[in-house]
C-alpha positions in Angstrom: 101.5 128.3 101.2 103.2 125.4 100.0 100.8 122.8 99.3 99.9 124.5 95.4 101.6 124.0 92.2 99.9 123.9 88.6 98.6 120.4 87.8 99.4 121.3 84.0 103.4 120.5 83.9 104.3 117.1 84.6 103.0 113.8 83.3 102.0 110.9 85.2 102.6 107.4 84.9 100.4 105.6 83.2 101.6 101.5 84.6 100.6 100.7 88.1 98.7 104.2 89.1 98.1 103.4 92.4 100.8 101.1 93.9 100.7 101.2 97.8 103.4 104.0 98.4 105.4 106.9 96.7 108.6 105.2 96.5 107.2 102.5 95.2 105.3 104.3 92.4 109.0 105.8 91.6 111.2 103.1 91.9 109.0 101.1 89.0 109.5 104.5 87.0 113.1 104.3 87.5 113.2 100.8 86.6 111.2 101.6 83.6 112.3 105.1 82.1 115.7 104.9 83.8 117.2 107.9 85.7 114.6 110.7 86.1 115.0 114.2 86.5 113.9 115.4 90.3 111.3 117.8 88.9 109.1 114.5 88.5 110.8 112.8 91.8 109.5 115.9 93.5 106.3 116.1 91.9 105.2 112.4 93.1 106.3 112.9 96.5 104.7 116.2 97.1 101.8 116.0 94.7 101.0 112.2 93.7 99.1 109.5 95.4 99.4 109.5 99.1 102.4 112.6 98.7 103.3 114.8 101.4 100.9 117.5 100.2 98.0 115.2 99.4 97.7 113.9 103.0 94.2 114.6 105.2 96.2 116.9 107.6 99.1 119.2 106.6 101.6 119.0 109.2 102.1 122.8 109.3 102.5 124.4 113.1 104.7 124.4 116.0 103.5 120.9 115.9 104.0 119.7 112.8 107.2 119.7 110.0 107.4 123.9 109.5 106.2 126.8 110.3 104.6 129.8 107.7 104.2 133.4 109.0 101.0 133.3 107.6 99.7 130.6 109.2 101.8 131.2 112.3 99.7 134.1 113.8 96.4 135.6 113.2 98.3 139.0 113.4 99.7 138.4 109.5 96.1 138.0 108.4 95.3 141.3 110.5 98.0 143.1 108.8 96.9 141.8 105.4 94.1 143.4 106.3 95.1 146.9 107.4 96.6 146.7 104.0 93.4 146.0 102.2 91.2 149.1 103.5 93.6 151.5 102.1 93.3 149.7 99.3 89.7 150.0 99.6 90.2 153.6 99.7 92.1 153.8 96.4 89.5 151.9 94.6 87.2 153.0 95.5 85.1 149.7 96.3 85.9 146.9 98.6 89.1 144.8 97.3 89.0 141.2 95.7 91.2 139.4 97.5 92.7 135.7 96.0 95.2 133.5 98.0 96.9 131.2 95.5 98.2 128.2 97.4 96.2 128.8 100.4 97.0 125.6 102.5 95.4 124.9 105.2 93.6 128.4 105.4 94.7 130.3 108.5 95.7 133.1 106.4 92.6 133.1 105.0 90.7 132.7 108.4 92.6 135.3 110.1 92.1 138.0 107.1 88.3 137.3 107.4 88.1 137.5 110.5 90.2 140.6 110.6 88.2 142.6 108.0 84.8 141.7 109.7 81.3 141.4 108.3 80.8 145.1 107.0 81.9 145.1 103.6 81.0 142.7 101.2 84.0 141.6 98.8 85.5 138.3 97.1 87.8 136.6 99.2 89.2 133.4 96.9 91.0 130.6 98.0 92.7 128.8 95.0 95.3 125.1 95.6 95.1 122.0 94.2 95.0 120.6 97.0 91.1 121.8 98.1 90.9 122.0 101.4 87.4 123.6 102.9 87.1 127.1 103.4 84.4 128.8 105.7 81.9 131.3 104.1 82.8 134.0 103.3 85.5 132.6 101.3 84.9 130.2 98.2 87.1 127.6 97.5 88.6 127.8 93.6 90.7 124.2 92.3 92.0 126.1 89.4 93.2 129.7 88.1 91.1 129.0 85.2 88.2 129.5 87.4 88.9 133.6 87.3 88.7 135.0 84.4 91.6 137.5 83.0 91.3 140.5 84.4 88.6 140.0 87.0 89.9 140.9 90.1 90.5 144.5 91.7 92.0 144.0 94.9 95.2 141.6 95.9 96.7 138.3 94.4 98.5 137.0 97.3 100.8 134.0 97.9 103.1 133.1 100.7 105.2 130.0 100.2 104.1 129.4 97.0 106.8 129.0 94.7 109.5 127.7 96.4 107.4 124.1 96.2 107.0 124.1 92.8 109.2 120.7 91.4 112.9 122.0 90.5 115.3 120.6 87.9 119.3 120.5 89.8 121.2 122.0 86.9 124.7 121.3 87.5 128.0 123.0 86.1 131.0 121.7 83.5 133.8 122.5 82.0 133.6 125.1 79.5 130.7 126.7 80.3 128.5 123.6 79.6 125.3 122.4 82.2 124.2 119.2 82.7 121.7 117.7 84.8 121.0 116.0 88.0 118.5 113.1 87.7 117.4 110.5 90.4 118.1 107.0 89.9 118.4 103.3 91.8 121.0 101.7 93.4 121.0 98.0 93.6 119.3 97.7 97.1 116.7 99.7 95.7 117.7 103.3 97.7 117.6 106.2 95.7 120.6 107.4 94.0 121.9 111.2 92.4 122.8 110.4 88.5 124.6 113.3 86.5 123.3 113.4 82.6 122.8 115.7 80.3 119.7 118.3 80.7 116.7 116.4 80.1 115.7 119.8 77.8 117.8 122.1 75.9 115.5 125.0 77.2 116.4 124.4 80.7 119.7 126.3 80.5 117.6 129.6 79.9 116.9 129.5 83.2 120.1 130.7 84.8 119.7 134.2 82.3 122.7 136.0 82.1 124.1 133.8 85.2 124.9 130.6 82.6 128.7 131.9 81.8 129.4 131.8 86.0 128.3 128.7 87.3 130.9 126.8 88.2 132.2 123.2 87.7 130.1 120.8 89.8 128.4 123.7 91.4 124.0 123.0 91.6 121.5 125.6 90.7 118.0 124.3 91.7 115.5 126.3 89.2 111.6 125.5 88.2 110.8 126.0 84.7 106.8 126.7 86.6 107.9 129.9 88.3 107.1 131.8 85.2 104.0 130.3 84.0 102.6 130.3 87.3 103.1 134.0 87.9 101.8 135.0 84.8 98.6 133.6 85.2 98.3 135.2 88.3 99.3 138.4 87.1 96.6 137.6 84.0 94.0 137.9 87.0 94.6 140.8 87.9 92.8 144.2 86.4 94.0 146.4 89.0 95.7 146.4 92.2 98.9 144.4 93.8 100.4 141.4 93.3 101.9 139.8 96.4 104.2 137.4 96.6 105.8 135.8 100.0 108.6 133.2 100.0 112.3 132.5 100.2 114.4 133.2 97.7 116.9 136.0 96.1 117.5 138.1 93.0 119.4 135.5 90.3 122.7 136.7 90.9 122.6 135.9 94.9 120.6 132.8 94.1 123.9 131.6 92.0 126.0 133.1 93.9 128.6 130.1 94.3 130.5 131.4 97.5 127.7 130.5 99.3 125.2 128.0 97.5 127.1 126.2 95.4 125.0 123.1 96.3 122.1 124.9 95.8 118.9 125.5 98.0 117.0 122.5 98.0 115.7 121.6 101.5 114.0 119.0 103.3 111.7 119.3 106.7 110.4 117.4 108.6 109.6 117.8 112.7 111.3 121.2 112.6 114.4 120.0 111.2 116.1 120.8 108.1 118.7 118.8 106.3 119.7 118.2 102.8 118.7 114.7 101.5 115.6 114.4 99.5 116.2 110.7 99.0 115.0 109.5 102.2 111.8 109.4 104.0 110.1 110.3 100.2 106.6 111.5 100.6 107.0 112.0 105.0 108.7 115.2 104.6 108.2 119.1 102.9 110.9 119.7 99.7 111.6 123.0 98.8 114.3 125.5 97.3 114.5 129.0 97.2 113.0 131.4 94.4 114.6 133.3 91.7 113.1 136.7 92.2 114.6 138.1 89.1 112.3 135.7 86.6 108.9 136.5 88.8 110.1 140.3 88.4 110.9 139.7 84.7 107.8 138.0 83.9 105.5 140.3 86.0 107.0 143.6 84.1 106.6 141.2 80.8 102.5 141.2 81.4 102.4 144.8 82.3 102.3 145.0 85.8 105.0 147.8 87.9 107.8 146.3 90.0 107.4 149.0 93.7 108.9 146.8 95.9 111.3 143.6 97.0 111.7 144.1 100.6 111.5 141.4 103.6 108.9 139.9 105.8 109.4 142.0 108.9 109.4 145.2 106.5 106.2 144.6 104.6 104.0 143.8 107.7 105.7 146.8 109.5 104.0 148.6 106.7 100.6 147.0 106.8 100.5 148.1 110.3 101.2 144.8 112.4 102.3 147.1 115.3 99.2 149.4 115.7 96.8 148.5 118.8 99.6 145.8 120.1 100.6 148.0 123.2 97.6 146.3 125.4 97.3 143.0 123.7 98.3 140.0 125.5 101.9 139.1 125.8 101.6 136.1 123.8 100.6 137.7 120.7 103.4 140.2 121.2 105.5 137.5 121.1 103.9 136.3 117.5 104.3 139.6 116.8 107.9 139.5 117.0 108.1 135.6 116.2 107.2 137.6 112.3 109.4 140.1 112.6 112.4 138.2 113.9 115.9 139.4 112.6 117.4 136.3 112.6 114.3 134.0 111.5 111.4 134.4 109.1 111.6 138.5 109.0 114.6 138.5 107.3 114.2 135.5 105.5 111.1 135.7 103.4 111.3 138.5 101.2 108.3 139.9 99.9 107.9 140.7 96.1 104.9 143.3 95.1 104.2 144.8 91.5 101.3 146.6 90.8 98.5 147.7 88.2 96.7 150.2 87.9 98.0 152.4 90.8 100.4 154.2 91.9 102.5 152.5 95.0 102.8 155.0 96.9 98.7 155.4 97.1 99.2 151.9 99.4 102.6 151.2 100.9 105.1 153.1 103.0 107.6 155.3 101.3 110.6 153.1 102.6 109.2 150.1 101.6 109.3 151.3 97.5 112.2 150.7 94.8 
């Protein structure tokens, strides 16, 4: 889900702490430090006082801002499930299951509910944002709280990365990068400010892409994506690693034919449009993943890249399909809400590296690399 990122990265301000509103909180930054870079922008209105994430009721749902698949149906929790009794099988024992970034816990409710009171086994919630989980799940408000290599089973996300604060790198001339940073205007609004990259280190992030990104064209990266996935990878003794959320390999991330502006998106009431700026702290921000650094780093701490398929693929595999041909027609619908072509089955693609095991002992042939 979205409403996770480490609470390690970015610092707060230490004047004023709790002024009445996020804007507020960043104009006196601005007005203070200067021009900031957006990963901080982003982190206070997600993440600080009163931000998007930290509000009582996450507006996830037909009724709120966006929609997840995992939240969206019961049936992705009951695939998730499928997928954890042959899982079972190959362990041996009943699977650990963790959700990092775990929301508002349908997933979580759904999978529960799905695998039924007859095996005991862990089933973790982990997000900064705590929000209560039913028995038999426990609640976790750090990583920390695992221990390396405690878990059998599934590390699981969906949504996760792609709301971790970005830096906007920007192209120039000769191969140089720069950096887009937030700053004021004189009526107080919000402002884009090019400057040079608030750290040297940022440029590694576009990887062998630096020499083609073009003049004036954006890449939106997160120096977090790596960190982040190696712990979770840390957690994990034996078993998959799955990770949900929008995004490409690097070299269609940056491909500048098509998203030479970059990903970053806004949402709010079902509606997507491009200008973090406004409505700061009243609306979802996020950009799409570089698949290529959560392969590299997964491979780095030891784990076996078996697949990078979509949505609609992976729960295909888990077995979404089987027992649908009496259910009710509205859950057929969800059922093909998930797996919708032009929507969320294409969309989200679905990374899974494993330890431990072999893939084929859990996924479909078609679905490996």
């Amino acid at each position: 889900m979205r409403a996770w990122s480490p609470a390690a990265s970015t610092p707060r301000p230490s004047y004023t702490p709790f002024m009445s509103t996020v804007e507020d909180r960043l104009r006196a930054l601005i007005e203070v430090e200067g021009p900031i870079t957006f990963a901080r922008f982003m982190e206070e209105a997600l993440y600080g006082e009163g931000g998007y994430y930290c509000r009582e009721e996450l507006a996830i749902g037909v009724e709120g801002d966006f929609i997840t698949g995992s939240s969206y149906s019961s049936l992705f929790g009951r695939g998730t499930a499928r997928m954890l009794g042959r899982l079972d099988r190959v362990l041996g024992r009943p699977a650990d299951f963790l959700e990092v970034g775990y929301g508002d816990g349908s997933h979580l409710r759904g999978l529960a509910e799905a695998l039924g009171p007859a095996l005991e086994r862990k089933l973790l919630g982990c997000d900064r944002v705590q929000r209560p989980l039913p028995p038999p799940m426990e609640t976790l408000s750090s990583l920390e709280e695992v221990e390396v290599g405690q878990l059998e089973g599934v590390v699981f996300s969906y949504e996760l990365f792609d709301a971790l604060p970005i830096h906007r790198l920007i192209g120039r001339k000769g191969a140089a990068v720069g950096e887009l940073l937030v700053g004021l205007e004189p009526d107080g609004s919000f402002r884009w400010s090019e400057g040079e990259l608030s750290d040297p280190d940022l440029v590694d992030l576009l990887g062998d892409a630096r020499e083609s990104l073009e003049p004036g064209q954006i890449a939106d990266l997160s120096p977090r994506w790596r960190p982040l996935y190696a712990q979770m990878a840390q957690r994990l003794e034996r078993g998959l690693l799955v990770t949900c959320d929008y995004g490409f390999p690097r070299r269609q991330l940056l491909d500048r034919r098509v998203r030479s502006h970059g990903t970053l998106a806004c949402y709010r009431q079902q509606r997507v449009h491009r200008n973090p700026l406004v409505g700061v702290g009243e609306q979802d921000l996020t950009a799409h993943v570089d698949f290529t650094a959560l392969i590299e780093e997964g491979e780095r701490q030891g784990l076996e890249t078996v697949a990078l398929t979509r949505q609609a693929a992976w729960l295909t595999s888990c077995g979404v399909f089987e027992g649908l041909a009496e259910a009710a027609q509205t859950v057929r619908l969800e059922a093909m809400t998930l797996l919708d072509p032009d929507g969320m089955g294409e969309e989200i693609r679905v990374l899974v590296q494993a330890r431990g095991l072999e893939g084929t002992e859990i996924l479909d042939p078609g679905l490996l690399l």
